[in-house]
Backbone as CSV, one residue per row, in Angstrom:
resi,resn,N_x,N_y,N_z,CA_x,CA_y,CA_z,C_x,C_y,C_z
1,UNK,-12.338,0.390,-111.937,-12.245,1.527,-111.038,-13.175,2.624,-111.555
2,UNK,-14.180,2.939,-110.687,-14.897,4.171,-111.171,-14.905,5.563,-111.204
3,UNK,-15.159,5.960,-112.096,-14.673,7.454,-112.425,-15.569,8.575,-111.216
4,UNK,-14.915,9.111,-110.133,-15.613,9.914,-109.474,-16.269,11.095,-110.051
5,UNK,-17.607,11.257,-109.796,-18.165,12.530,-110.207,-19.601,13.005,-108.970
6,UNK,-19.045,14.707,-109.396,-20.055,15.474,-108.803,-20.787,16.190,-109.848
7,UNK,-22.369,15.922,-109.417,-23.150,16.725,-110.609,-22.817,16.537,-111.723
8,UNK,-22.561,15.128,-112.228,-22.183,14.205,-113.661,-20.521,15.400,-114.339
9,UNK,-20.116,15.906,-113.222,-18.713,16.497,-114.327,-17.536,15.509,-113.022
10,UNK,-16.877,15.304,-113.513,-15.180,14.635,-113.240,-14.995,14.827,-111.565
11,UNK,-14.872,14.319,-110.515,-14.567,15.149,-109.317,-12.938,15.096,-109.051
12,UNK,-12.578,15.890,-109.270,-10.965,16.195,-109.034,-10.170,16.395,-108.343
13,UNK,-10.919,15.849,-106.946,-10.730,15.984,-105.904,-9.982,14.580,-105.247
14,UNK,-10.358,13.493,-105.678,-10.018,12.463,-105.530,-9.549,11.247,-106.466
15,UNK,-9.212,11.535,-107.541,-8.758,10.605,-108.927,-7.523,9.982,-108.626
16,UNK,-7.609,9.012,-108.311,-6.276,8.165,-108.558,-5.254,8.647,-109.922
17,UNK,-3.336,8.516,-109.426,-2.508,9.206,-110.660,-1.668,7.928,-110.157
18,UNK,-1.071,8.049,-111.459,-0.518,6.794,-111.477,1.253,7.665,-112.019
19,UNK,2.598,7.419,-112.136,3.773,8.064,-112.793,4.020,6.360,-112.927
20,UNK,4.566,5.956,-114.420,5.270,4.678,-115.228,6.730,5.229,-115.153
21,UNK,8.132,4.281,-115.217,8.663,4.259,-116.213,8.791,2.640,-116.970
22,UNK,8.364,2.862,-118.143,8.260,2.124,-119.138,7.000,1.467,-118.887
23,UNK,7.021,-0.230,-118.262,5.681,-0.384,-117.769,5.592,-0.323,-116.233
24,UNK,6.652,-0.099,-115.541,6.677,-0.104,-114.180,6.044,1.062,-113.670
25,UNK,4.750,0.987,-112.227,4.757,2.200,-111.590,5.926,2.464,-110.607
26,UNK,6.124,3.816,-110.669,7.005,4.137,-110.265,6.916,4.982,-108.698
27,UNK,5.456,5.521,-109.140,5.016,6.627,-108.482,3.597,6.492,-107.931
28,UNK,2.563,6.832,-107.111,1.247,6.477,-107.439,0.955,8.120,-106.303
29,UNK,-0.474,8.301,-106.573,-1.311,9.056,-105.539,-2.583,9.550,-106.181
30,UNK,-3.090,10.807,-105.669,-4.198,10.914,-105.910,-4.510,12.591,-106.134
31,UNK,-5.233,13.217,-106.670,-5.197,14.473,-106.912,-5.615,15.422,-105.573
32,UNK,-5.849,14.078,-104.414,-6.517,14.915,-103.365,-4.896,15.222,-102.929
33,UNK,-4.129,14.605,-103.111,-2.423,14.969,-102.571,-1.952,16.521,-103.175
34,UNK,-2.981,17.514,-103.883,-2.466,18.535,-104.164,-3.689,19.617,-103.572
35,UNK,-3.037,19.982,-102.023,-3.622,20.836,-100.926,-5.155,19.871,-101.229
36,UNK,-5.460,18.740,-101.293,-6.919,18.371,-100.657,-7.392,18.282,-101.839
37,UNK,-7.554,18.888,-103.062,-7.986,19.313,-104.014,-8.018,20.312,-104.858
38,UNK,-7.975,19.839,-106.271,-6.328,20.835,-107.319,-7.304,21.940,-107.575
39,UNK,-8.505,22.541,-107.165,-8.996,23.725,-107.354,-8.516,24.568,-105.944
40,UNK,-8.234,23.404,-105.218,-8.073,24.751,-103.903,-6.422,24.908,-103.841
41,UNK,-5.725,24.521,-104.862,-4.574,24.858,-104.748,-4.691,26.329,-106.073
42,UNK,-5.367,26.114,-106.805,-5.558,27.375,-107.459,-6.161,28.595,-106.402
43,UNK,-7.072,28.317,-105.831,-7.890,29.019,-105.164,-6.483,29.796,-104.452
44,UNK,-5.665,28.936,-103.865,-4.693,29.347,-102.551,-3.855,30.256,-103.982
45,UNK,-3.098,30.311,-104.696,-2.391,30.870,-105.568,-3.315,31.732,-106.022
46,UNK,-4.560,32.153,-105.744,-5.153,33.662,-106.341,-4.655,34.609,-104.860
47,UNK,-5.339,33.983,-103.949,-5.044,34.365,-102.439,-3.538,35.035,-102.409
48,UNK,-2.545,34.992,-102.538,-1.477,34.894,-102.575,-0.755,35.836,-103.330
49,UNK,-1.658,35.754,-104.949,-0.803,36.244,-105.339,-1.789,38.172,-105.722
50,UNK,-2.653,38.005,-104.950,-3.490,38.990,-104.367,-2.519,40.047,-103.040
51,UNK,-1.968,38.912,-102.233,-1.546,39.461,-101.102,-0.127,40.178,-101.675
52,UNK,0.318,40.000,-102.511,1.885,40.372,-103.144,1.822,40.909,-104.166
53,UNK,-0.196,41.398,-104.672,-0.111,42.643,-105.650,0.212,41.919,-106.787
54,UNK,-0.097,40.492,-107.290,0.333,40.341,-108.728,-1.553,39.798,-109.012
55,UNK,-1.404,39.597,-110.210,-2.680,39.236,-110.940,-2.384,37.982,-111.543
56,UNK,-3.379,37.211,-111.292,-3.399,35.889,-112.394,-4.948,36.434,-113.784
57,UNK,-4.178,36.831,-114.961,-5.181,36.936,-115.232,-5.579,36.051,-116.335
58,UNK,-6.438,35.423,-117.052,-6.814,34.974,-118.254,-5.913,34.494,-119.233
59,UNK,-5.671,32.807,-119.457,-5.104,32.359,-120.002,-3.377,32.163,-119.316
60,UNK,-3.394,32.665,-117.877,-2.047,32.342,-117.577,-2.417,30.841,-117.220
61,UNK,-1.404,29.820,-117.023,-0.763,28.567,-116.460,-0.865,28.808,-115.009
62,UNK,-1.134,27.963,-114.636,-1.345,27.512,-112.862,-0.518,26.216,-113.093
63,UNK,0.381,25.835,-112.096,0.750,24.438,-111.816,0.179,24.218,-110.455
64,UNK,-0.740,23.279,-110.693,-1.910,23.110,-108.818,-0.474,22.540,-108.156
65,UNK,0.229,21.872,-108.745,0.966,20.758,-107.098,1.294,19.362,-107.906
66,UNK,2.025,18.702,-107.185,1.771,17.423,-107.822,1.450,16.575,-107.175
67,UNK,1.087,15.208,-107.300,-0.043,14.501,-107.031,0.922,12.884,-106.865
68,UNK,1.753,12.804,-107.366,3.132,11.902,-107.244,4.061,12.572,-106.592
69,UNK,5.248,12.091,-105.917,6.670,12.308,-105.395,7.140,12.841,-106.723
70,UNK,8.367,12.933,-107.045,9.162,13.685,-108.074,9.680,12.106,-108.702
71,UNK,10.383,11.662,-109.702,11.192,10.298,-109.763,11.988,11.212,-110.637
72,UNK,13.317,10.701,-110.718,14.318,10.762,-111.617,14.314,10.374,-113.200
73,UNK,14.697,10.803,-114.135,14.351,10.080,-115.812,15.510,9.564,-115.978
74,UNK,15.446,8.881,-116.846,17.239,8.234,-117.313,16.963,7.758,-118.887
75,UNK,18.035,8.022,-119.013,17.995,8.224,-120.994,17.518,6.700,-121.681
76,UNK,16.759,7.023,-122.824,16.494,5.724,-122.789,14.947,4.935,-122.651
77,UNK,14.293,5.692,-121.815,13.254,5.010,-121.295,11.790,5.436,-121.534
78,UNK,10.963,5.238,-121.239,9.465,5.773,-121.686,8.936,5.878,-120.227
79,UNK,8.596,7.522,-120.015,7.413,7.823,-119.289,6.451,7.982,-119.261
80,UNK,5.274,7.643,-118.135,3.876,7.935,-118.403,2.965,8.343,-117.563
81,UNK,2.048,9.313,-117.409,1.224,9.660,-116.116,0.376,9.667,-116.363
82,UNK,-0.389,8.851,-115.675,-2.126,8.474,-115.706,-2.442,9.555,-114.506
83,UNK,-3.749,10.058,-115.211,-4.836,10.583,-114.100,-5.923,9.756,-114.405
84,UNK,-6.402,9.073,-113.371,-7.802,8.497,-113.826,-9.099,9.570,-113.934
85,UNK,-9.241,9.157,-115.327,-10.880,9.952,-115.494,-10.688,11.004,-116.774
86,UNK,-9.401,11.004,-116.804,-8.447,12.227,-117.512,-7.454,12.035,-118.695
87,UNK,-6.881,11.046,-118.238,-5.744,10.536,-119.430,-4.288,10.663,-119.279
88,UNK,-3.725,10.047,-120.098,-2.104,10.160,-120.067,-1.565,11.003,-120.693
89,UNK,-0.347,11.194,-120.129,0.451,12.000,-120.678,2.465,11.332,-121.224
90,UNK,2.868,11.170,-122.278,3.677,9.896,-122.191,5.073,11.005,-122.804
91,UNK,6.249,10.516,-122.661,7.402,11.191,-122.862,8.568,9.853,-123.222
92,UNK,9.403,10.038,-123.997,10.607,8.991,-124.039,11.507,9.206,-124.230
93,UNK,12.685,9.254,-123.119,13.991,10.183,-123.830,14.887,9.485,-124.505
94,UNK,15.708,10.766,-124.844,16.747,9.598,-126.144,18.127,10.542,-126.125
95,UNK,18.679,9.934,-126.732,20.089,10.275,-126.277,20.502,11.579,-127.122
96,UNK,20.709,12.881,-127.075,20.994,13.947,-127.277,21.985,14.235,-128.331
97,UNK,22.589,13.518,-127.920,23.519,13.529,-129.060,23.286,12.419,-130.929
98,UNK,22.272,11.698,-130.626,22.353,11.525,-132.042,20.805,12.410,-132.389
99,UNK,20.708,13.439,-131.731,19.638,14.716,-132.494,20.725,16.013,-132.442
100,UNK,20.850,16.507,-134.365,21.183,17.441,-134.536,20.875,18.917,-134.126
């Protein structure tokens, strides 16, 4: 699968995402599933938060959208989210009570 690009940088507009649990997908889509493309969901959250008088300024967090449905976790198991072009991100929960 080839890595989309504009002007040799990443295009982020269209990258296949993948959500695991364990080795199963669970979840699948694409980054265009967040408003079309995850810069214009930033773009829309400056807009916005312009119109309601707040500032995004330097070094705050943006969450663009997500790019999968939501899935449920259950104790026990290993998660994982592929962005193609980008990398994973992996999590495994465990049972709460044998951490002090």
């Amino acid at each position: 699968m080839p890595v989309e690009k504009v002007e040799g940088r990443l295009d982020l507009s269209k990258q296949p995402v993948f959500l695991f649990e364990d080795d199963d997908v669970i979840a699948e889509g694409t980054t265009a599933d967040i408003l079309g493309n995850p810069w214009e969901a930033i773009a829309a959250a400056q807009r916005m938060s312009a119109t309601y008088g707040h500032e995004i300024t330097a070094g705050s967090i943006l969450l663009a959208g997500a790019a999968t449905s939501a899935a449920p976790i259950t104790v026990g198991h290993s998660y994982r989210a592929m962005v193609y072009g980008l990398g994973t991100v992996s999590v495994r929960t465990g049972d709460a009570r044998n951490h002090g």
